[in-house]
N, CA, C and O atoms as a MOPAC input file, in Angstrom:
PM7 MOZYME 1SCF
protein

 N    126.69700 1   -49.57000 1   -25.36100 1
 C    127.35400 1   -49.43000 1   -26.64400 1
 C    126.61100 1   -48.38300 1   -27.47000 1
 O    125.39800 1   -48.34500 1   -27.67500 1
 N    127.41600 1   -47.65700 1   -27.84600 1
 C    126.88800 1   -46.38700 1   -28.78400 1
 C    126.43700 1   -47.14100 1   -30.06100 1
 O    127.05100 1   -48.06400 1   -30.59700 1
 N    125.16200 1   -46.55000 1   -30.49300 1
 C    124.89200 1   -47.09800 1   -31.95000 1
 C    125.33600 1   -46.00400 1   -33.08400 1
 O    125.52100 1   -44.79300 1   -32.96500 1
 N    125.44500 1   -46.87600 1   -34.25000 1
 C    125.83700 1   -45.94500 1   -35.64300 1
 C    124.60200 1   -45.25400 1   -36.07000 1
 O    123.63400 1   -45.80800 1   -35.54900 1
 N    124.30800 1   -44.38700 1   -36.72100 1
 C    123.64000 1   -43.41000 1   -37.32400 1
 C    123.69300 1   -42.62000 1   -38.47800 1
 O    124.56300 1   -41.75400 1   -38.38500 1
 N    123.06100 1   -42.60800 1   -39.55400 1
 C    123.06700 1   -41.68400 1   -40.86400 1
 C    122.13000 1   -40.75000 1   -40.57800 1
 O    120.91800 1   -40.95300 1   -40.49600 1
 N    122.79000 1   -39.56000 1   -40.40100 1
 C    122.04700 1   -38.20000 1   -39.99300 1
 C    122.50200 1   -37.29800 1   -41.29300 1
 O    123.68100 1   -37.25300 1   -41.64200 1
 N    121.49400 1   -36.60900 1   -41.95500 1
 C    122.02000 1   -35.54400 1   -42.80700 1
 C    123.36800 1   -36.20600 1   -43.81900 1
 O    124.37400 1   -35.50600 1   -43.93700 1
 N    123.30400 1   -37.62000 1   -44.54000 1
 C    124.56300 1   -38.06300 1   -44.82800 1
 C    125.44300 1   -37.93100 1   -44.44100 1
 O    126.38300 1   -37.66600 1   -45.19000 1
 N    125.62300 1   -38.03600 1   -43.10400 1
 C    126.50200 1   -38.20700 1   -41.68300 1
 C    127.03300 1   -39.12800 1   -41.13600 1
 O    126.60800 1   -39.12200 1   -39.98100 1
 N    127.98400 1   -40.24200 1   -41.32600 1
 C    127.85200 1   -40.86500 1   -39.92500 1
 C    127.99800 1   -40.55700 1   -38.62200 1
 O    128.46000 1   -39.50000 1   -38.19200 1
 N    127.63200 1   -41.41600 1   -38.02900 1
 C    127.31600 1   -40.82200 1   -35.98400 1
 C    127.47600 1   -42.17000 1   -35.35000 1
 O    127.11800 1   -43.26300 1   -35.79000 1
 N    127.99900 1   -41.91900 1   -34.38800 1
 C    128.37000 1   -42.97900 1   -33.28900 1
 C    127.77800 1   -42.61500 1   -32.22100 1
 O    128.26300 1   -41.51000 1   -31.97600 1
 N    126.99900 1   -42.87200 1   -31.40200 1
 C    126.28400 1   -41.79200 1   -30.59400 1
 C    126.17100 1   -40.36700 1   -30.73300 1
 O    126.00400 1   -40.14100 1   -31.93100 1
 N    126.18300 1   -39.34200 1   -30.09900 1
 C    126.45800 1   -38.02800 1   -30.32900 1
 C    127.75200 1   -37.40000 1   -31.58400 1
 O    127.92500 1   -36.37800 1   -32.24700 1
 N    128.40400 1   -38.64900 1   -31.38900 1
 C    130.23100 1   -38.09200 1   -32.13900 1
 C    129.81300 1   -38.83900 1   -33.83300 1
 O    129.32500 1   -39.92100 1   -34.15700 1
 N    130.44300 1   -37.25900 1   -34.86100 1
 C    130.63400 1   -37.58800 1   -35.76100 1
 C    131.54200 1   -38.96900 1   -36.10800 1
 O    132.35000 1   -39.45300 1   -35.31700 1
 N    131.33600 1   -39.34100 1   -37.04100 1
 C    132.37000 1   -40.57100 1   -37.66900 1
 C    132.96600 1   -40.62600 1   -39.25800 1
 O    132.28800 1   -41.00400 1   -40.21300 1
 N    133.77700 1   -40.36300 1   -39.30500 1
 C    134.21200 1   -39.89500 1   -41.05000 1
 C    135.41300 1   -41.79500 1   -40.28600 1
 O    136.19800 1   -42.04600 1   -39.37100 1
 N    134.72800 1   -42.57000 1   -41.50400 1
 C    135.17400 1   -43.65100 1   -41.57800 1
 C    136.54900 1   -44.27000 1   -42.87400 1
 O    136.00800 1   -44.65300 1   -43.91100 1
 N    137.61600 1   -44.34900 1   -42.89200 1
 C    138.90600 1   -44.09300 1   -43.38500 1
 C    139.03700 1   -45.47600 1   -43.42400 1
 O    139.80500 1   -45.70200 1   -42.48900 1
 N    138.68200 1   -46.79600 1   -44.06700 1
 C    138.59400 1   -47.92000 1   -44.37600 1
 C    139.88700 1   -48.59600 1   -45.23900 1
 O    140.32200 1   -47.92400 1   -46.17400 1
 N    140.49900 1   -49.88100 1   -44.95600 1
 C    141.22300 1   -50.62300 1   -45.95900 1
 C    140.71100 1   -52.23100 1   -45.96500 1
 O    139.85800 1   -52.69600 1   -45.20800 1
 N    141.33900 1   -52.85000 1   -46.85500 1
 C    141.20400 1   -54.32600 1   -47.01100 1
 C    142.59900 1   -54.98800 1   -46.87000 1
 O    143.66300 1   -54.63500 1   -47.38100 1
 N    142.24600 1   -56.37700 1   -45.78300 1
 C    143.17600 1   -57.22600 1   -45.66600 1
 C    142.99100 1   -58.38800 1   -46.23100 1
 O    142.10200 1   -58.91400 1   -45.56000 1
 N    143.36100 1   -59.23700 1   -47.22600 1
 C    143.26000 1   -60.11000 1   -47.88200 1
 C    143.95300 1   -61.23100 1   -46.73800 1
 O    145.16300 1   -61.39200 1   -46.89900 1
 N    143.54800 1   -61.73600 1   -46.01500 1
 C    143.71900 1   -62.80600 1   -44.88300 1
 C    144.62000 1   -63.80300 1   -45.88300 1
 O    145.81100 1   -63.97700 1   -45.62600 1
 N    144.17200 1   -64.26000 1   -46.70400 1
 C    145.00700 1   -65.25400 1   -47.80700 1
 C    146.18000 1   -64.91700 1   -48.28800 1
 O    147.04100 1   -65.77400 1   -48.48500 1
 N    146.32800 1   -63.96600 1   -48.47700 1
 C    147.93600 1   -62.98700 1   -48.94700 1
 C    148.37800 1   -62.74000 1   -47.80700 1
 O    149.44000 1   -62.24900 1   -48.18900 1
 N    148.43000 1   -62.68300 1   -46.80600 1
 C    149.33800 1   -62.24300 1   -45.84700 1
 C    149.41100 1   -63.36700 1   -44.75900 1
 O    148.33700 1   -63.54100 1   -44.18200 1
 N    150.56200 1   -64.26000 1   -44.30800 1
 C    151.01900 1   -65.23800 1   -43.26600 1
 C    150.44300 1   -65.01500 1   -41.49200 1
 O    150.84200 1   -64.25600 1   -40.60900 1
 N    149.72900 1   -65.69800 1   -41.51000 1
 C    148.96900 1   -65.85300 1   -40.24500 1
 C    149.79100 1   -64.71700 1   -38.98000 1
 O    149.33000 1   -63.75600 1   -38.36500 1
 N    150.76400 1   -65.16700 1   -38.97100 1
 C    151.62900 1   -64.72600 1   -38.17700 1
 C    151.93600 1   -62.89900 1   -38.14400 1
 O    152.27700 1   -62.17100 1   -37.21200 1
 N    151.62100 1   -62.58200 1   -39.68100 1
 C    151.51600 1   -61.15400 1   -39.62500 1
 C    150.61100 1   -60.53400 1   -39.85600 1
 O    150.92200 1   -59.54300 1   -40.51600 1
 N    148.97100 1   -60.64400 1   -39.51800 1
 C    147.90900 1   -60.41800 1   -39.55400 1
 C    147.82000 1   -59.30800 1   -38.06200 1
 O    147.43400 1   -58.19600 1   -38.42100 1
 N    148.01000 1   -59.36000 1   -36.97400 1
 C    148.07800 1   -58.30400 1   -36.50300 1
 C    148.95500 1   -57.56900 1   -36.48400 1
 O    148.60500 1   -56.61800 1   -35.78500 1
 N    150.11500 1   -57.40100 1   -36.91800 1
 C    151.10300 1   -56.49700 1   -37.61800 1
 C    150.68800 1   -55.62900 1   -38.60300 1
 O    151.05300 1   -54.46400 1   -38.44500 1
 N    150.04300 1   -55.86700 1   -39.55000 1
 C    149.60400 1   -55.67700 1   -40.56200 1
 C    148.08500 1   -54.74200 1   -40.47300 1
 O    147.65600 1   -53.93100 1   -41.29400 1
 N    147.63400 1   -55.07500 1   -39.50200 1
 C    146.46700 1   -54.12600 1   -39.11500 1
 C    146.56300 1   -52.89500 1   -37.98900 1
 O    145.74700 1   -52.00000 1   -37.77100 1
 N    147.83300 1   -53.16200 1   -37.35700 1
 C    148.48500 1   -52.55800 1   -36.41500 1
 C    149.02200 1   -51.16700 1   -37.74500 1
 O    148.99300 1   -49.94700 1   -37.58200 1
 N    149.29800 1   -51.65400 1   -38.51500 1
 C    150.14400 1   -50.52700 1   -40.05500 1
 C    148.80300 1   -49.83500 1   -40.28000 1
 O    148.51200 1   -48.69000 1   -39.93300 1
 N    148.14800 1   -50.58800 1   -40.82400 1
 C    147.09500 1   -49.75800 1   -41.02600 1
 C    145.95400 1   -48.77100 1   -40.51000 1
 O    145.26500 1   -47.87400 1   -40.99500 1
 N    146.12300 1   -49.45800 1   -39.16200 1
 C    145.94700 1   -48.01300 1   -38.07300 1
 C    147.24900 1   -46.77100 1   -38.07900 1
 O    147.05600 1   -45.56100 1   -38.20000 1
 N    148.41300 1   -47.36500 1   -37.93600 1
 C    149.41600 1   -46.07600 1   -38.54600 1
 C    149.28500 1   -45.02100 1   -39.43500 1
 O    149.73900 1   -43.88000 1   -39.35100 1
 N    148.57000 1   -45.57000 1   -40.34600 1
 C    148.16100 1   -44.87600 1   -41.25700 1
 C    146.77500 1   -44.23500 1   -41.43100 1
 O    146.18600 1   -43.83100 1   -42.43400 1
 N    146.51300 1   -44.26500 1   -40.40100 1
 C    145.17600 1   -43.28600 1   -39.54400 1
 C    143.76400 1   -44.07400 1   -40.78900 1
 O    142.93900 1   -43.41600 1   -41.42400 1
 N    143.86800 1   -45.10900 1   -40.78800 1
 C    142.20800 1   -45.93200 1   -40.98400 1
 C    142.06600 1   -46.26000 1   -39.62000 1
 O    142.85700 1   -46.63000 1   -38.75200 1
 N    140.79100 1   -46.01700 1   -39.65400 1
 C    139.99800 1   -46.72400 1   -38.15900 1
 C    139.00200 1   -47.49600 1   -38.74400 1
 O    137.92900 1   -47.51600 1   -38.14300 1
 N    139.10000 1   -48.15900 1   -39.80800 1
 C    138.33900 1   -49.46400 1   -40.27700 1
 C    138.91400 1   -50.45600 1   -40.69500 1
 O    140.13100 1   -50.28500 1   -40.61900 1
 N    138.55500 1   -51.73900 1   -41.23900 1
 C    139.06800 1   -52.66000 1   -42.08200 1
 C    137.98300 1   -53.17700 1   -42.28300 1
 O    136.95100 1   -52.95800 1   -41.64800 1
 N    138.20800 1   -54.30600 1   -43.67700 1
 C    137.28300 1   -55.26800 1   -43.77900 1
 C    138.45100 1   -56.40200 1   -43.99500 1
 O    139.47300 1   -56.53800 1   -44.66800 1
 N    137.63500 1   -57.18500 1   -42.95500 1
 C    138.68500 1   -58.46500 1   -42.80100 1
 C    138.05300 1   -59.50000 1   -42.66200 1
 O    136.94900 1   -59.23700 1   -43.14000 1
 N    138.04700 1   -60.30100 1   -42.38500 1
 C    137.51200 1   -62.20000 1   -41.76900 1
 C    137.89100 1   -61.77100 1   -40.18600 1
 O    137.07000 1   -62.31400 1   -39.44700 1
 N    138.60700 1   -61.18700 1   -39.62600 1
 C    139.13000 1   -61.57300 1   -38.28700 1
 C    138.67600 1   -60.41100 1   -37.93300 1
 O    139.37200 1   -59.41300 1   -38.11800 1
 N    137.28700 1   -60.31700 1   -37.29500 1
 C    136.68900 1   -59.58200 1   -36.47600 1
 C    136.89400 1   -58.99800 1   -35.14200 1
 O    136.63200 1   -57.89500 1   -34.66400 1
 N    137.49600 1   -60.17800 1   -34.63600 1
 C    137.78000 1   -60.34500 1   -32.95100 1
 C    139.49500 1   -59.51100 1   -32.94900 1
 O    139.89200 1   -58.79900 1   -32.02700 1
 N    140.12000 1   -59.76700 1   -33.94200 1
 C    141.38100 1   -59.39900 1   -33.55700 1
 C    141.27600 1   -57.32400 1   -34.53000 1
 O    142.13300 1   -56.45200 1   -34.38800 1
 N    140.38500 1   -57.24100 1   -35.11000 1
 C    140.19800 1   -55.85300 1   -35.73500 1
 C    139.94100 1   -55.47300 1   -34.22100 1
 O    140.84600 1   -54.95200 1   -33.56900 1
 N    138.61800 1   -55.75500 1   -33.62800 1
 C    138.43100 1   -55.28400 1   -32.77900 1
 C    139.20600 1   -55.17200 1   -31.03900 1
 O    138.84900 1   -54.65600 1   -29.98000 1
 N    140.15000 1   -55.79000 1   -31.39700 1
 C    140.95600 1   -55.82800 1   -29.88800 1
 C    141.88900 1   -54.38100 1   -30.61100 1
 O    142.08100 1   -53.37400 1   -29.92900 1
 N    142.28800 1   -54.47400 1   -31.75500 1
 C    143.36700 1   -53.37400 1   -31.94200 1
 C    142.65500 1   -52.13000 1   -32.34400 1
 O    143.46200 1   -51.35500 1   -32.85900 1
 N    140.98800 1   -51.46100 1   -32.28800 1
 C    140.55500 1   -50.70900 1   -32.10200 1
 C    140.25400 1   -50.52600 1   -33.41500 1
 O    140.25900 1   -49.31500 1   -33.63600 1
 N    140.02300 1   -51.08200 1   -34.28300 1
 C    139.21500 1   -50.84900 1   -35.66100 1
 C    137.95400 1   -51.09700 1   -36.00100 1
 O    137.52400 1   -52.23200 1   -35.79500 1
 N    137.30300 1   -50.33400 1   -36.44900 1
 C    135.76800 1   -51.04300 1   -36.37700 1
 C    136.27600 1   -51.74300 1   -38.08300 1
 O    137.27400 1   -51.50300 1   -38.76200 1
 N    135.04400 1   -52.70200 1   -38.34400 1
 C    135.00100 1   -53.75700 1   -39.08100 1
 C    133.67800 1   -53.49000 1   -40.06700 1
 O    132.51600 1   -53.25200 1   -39.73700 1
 N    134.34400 1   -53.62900 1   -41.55400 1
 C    133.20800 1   -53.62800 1   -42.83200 1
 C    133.06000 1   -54.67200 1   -42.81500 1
 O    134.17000 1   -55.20400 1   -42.77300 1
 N    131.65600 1   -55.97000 1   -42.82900 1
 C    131.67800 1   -56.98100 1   -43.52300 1
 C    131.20000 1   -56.95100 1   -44.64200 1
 O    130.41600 1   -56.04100 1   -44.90800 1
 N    131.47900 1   -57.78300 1   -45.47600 1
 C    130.92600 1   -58.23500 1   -46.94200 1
 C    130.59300 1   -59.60100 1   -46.62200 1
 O    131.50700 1   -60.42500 1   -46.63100 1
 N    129.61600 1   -59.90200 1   -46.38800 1
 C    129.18800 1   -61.17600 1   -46.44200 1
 C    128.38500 1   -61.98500 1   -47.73500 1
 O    127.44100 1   -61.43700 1   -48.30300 1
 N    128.65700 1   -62.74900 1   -47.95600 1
 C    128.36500 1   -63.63700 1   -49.30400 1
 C    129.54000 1   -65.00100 1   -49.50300 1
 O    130.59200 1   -65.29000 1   -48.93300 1
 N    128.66200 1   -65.68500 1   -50.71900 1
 C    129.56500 1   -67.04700 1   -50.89600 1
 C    130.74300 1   -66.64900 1   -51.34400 1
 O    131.20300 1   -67.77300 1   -51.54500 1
 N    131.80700 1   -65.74800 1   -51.73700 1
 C    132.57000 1   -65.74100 1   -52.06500 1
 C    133.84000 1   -64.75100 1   -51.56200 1
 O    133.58100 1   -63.58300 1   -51.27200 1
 N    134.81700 1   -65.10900 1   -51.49500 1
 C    136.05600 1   -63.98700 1   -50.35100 1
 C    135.98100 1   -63.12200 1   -51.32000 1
 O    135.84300 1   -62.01000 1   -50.81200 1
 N    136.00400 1   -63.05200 1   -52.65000 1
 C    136.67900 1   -61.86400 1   -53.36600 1
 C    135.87000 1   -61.84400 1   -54.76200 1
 O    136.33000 1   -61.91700 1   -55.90100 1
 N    134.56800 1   -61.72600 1   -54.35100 1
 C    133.38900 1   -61.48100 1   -55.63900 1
 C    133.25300 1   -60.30500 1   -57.14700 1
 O    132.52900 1   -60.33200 1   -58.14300 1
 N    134.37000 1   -59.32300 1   -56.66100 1
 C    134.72200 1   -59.09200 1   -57.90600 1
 C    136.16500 1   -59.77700 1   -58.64400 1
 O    136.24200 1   -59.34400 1   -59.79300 1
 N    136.93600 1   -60.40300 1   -58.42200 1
 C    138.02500 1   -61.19600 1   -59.14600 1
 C    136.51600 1   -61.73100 1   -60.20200 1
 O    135.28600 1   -61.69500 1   -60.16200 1
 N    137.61200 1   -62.19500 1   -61.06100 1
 C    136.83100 1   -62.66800 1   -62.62800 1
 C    136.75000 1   -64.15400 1   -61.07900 1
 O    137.34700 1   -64.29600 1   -60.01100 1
 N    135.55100 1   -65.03300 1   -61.91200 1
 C    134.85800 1   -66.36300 1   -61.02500 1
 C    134.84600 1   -66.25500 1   -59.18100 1
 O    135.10300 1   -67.16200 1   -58.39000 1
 N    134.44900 1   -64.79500 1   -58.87300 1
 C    134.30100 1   -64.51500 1   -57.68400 1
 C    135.61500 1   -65.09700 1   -56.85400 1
 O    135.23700 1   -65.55600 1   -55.77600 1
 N    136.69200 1   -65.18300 1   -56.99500 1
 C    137.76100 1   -65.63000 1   -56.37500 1
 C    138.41400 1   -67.01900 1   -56.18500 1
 O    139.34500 1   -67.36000 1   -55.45500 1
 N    137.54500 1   -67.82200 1   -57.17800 1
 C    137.40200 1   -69.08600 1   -56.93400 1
 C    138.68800 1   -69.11400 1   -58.23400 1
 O    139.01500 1   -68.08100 1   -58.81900 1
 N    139.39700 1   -70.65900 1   -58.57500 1
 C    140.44800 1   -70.50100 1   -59.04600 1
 C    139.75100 1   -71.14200 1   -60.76300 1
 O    138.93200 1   -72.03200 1   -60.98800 1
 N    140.51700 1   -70.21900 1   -61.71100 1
 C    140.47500 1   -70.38500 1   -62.65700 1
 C    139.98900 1   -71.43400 1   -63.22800 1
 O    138.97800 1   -71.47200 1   -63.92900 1
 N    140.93000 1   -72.60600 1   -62.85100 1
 C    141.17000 1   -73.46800 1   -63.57700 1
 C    139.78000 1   -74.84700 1   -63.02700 1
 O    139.67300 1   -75.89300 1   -63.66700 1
 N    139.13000 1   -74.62200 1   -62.13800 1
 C    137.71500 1   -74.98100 1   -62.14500 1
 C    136.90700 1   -74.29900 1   -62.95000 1
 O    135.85000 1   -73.86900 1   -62.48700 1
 N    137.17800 1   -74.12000 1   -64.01100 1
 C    135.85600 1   -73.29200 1   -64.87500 1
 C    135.45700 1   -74.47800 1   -66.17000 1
 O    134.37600 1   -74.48600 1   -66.75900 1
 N    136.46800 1   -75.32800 1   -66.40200 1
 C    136.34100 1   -76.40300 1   -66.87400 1
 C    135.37300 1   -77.11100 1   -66.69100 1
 O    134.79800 1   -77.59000 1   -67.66900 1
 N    134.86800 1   -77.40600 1   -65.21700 1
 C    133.94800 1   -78.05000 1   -65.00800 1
 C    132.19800 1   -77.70400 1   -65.59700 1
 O    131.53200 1   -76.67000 1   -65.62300 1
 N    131.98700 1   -78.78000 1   -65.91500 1
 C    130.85900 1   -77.84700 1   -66.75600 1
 C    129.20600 1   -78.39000 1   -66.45700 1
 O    128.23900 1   -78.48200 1   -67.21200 1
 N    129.48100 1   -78.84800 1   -64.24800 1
 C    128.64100 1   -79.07400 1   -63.42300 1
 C    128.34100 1   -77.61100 1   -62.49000 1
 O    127.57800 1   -77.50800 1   -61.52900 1
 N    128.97400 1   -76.82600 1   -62.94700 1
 C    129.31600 1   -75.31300 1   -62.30300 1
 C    128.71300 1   -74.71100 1   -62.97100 1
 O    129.00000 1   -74.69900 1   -64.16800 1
 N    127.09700 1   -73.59400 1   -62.23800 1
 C    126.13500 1   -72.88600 1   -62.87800 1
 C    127.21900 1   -71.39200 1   -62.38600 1
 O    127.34600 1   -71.23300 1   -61.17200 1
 N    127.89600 1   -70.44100 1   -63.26100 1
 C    128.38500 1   -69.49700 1   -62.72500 1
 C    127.83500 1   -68.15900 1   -63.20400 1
 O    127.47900 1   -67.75900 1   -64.31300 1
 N    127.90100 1   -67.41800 1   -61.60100 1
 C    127.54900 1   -65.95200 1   -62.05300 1
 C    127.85000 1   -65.21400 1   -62.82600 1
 O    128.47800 1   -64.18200 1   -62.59000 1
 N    127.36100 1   -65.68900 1   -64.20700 1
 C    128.26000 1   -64.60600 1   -64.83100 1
 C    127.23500 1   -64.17400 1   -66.10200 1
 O    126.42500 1   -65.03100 1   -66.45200 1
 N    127.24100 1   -62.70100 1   -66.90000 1
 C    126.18400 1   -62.47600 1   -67.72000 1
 C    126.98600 1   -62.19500 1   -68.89900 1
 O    126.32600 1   -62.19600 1   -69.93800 1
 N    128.53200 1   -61.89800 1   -69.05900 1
 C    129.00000 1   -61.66100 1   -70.35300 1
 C    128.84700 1   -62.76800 1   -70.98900 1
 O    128.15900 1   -63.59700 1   -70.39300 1
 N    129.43400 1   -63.20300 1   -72.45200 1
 C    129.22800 1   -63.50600 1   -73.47300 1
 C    130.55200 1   -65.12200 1   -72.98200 1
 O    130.21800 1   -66.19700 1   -72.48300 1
 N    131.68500 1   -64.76100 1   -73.29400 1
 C    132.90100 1   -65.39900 1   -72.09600 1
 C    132.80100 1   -66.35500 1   -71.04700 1
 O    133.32200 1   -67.47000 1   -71.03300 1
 N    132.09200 1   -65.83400 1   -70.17300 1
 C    132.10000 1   -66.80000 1   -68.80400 1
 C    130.71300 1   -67.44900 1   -68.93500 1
 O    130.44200 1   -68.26400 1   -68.05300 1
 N    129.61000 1   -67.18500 1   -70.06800 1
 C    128.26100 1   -68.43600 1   -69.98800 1
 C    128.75500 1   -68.86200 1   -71.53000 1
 O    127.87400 1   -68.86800 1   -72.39000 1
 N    129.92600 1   -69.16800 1   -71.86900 1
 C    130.01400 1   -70.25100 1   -72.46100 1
 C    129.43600 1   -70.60100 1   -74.02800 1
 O    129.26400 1   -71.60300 1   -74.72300 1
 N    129.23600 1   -69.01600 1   -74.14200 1
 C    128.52900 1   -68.39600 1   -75.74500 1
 C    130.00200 1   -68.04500 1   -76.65600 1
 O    129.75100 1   -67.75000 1   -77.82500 1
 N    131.02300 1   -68.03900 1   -76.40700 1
 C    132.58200 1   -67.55900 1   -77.17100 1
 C    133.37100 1   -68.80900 1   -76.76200 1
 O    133.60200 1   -69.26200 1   -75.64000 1
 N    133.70900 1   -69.22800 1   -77.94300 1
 C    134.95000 1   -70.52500 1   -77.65900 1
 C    136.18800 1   -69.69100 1   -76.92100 1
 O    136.37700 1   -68.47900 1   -77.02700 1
 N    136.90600 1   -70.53600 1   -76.22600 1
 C    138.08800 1   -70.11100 1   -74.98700 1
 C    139.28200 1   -69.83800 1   -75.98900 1
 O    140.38200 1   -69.49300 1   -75.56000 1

């Protein structure tokens, strides 16, 4: 297996340049059933990346794969992706530094 490489702010895949053309699949928005359809499009559209949850199936249809790994699917949405209406709870230490979400401004 060829390894990746930053040469001269380059990427490299072994010897071969790599200019990497990336999208996002929100696994939650789109029906199980059309998840390789849907990445199948986006190779149409000449990305040879994704960042997805489904690693195994990026990689059978020839995409290499961004992860973002961390506690949360979608860490910039306001409460990292988690749903609103748990913010009520007020056993929940949340990431947050504005004024708004630590609970310094009435709602």
């Amino acid at each position: 297996m060829a390894s990746l490489q930053i040469r001269n702010e380059t990427f490299y895949l072994g010897d071969r340049q790599l200019m990497v053309f990336s999208g996002a699949m929100h696994y939650f928005r789109v029906l199980p059933d059309y998840w390789k359809d849907r990445m199948l499009r986006l190779k149409a559209c000449g990305l040879n990346a994704l960042e997805t949850k489904y690693v195994q199936l990026a990689h059978e249809l020839g995409l290499f794969v961004i992860l973002r790994p961390g506690p949360y699917i979608c860490s910039e949405w306001e409460f990292g992706g988690l749903p609103r209406d748990i913010s009520v709870a007020k056993t929940i230490a949340w990431l947050a530094t504005d004024l708004y979400h630590c609970g310094s401004l009435p709602s």
